[in-house]
MITOR-155663 format. One record per residue (C-alpha): residue in three letters; x, y, z. Coordinates in pm, whole numbers, padded with zeros to 5 digits, always signed. Example, Ala and Ser with C-alpha at 12.3 -4.5 7.8 and 13.67 -1.06 7.14 Angstrom:
<marlos>
Ala+01230-00450+00780Ser+01367-00106+00714
</marlos>
This chain:
<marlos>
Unk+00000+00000+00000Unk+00298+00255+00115Unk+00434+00177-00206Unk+00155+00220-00424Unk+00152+00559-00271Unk+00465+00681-00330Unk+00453+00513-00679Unk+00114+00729-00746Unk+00263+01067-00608Unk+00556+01038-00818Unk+00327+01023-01145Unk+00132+01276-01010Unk+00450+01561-00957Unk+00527+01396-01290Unk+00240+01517-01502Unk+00247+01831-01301Unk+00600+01882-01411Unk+00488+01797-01747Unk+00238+02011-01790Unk+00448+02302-01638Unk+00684+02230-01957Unk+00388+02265-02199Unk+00235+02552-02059Unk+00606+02736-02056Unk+00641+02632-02419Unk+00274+02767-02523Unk+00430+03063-02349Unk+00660+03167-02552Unk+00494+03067-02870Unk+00219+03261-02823Unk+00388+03578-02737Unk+00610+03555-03014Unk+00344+03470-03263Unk-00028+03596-03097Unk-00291+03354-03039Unk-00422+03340-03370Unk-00035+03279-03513Unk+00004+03036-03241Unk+00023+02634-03387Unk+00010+02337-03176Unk+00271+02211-03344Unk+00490+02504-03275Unk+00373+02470-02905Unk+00516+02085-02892Unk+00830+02164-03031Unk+00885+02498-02804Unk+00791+02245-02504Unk+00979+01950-02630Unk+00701+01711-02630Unk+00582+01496-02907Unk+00229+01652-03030Unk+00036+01306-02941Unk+00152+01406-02574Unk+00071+01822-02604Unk-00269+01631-02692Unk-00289+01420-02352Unk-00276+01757-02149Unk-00468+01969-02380Unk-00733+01886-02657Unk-00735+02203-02832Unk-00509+02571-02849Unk-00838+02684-02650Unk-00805+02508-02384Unk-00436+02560-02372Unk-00501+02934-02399Unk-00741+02945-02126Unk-00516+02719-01892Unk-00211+02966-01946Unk-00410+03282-01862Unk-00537+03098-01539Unk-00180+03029-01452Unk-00030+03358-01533Unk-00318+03596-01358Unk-00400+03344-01064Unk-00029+03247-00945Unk+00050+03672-00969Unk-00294+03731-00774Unk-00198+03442-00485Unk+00184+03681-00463Unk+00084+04020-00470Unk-00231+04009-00295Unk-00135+03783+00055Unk-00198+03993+00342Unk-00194+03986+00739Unk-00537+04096+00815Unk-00336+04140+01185Unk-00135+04421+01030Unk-00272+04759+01142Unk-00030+04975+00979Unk-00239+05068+00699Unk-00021+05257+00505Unk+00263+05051+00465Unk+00103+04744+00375Unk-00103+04914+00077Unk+00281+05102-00024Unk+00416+04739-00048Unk+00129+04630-00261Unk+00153+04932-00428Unk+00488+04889-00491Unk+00481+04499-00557Unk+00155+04559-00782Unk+00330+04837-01029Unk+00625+04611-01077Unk+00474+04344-01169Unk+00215+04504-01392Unk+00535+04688-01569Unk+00679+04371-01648Unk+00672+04337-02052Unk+00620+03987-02038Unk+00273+04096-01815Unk+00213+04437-02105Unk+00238+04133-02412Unk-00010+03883-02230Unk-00238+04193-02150Unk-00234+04294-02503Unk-00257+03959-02660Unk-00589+03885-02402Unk-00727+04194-02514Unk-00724+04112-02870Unk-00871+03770-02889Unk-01187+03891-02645Unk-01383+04015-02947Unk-01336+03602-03118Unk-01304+03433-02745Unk-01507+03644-02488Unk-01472+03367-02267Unk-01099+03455-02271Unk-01142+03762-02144Unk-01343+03658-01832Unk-01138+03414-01720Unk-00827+03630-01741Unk-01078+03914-01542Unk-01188+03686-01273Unk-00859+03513-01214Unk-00672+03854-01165Unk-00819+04169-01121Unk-01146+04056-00960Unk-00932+03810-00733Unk-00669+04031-00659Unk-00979+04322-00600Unk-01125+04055-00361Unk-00837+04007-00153Unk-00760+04350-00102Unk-01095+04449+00008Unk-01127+04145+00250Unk-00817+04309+00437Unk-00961+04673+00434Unk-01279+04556+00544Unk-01078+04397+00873Unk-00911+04750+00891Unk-01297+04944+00868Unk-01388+04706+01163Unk-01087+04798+01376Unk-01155+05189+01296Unk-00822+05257+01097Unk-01052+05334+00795Unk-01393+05461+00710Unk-01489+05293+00364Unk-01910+05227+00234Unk-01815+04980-00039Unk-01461+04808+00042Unk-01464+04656-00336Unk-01479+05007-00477Unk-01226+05117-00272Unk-00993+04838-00338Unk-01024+04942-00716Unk-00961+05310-00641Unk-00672+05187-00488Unk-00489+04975-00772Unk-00633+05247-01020Unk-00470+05544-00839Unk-00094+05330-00835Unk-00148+05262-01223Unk-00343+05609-01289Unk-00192+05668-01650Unk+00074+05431-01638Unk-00105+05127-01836Unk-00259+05287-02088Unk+00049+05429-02158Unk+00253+05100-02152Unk-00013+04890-02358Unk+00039+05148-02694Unk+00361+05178-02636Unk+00366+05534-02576Unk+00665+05612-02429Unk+00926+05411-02201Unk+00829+05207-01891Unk+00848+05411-01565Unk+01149+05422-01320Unk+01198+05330-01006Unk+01177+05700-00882Unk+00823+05761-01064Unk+00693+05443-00921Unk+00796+05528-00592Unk+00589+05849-00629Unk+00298+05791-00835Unk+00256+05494-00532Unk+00334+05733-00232Unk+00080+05968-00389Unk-00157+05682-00460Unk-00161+05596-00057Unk-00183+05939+00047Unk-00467+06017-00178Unk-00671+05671-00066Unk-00594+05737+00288Unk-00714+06168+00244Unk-01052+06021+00132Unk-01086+05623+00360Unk-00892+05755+00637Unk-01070+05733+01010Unk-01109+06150+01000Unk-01274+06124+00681
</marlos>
């Protein structure tokens, strides 16, 4: 029996391993080439697998799609937005996340999936939602579970706690991504995003604060 165990975990981390390697493949293909431009064969090869195998994990470039968007918005979500609900200093915690948030959104790698989502929504609206629900409205969820704690303990007067949250991450982008997704201009440096989040807190906390 113990062995049958340790015989079925080590299949288990094995397709989990494998199907890490496909979905980093399908990666790269499809933000060299777009979704549409994407192949599966091109995805096997990038991933090293035969495409009878690519097959076992995923039956079609949808569902490969959809699993890489779940992966890429859901594993940033579960990093950026962790969060002691026992730490009462307000400000710092949301100038971490602040901080954390714009870094991570800056990435290019995060601007080329962003821009690549937004274009097959019109053909795949489906797309769109998952890659909606699985970050922002997750990472939106998160963040207002902590404030509410904080509105309970009197550190902040807030009505709706999921508007707020989005007030929040809007004020610490405010300008930034629309900038970044045409390609308007350079990405920010470390100095701007050190601002544009200070200003970000002090501008949440001037209208949520307890005095408010």
């Amino acid at each position: 029996m113990a062995q049958g165990a340790v015989l079925e975990r080590g299949a288990t981390a094995h397709e989990g391993d494998k199907r890490r390697q496909i979905l980093d493949g399908a990666r790269t293909v499809f933000l060299s080439a777009g979704y549409d431009g994407a192949s599966m064969g091109e995805i096997a090869r990038a991933a090293a697998v035969s495409k009878g195998t690519l097959y076992v994990y995923f039956d079609s470039k949808e569902a490969l799609f959809e699993a890489l968007i779940l992966q890429e918005k859901a594993s940033l979500a579960e990093t950026l937005f962790t969060f002691d609900p026992e730490d009462t200093d307000v400000p710092a915690v949301l100038t971490r996340l602040g901080m954390s948030f714009l870094n991570e959104m800056s990435r290019p790698e995060h601007i080329s999936v962003h821009r690549m989502v937004i274009g097959v929504c019109e053909k795949f609206p489906h797309f769109g939602q998952v890659y909606y629900e699985a970050g922002p409205a997750c990472g939106v969820a998160r963040l207002s579970a902590y404030l509410d704690v904080q509105v309970k303990g009197g550190r902040l007067r807030i009505a709706d706690r999921t508007l707020a949250a989005q007030h929040f991450l809007h004020l610490c982008l405010a300008g930034l991504l629309t900038r970044m997704l045409f390609a308007a201009g350079g990405m920010a440096d470390e100095a701007r995003k050190q601002f544009q989040v200070a200003e970000a807190v002090r501008v949440f906390l001037a209208g949520y604060g307890p005095d408010c």
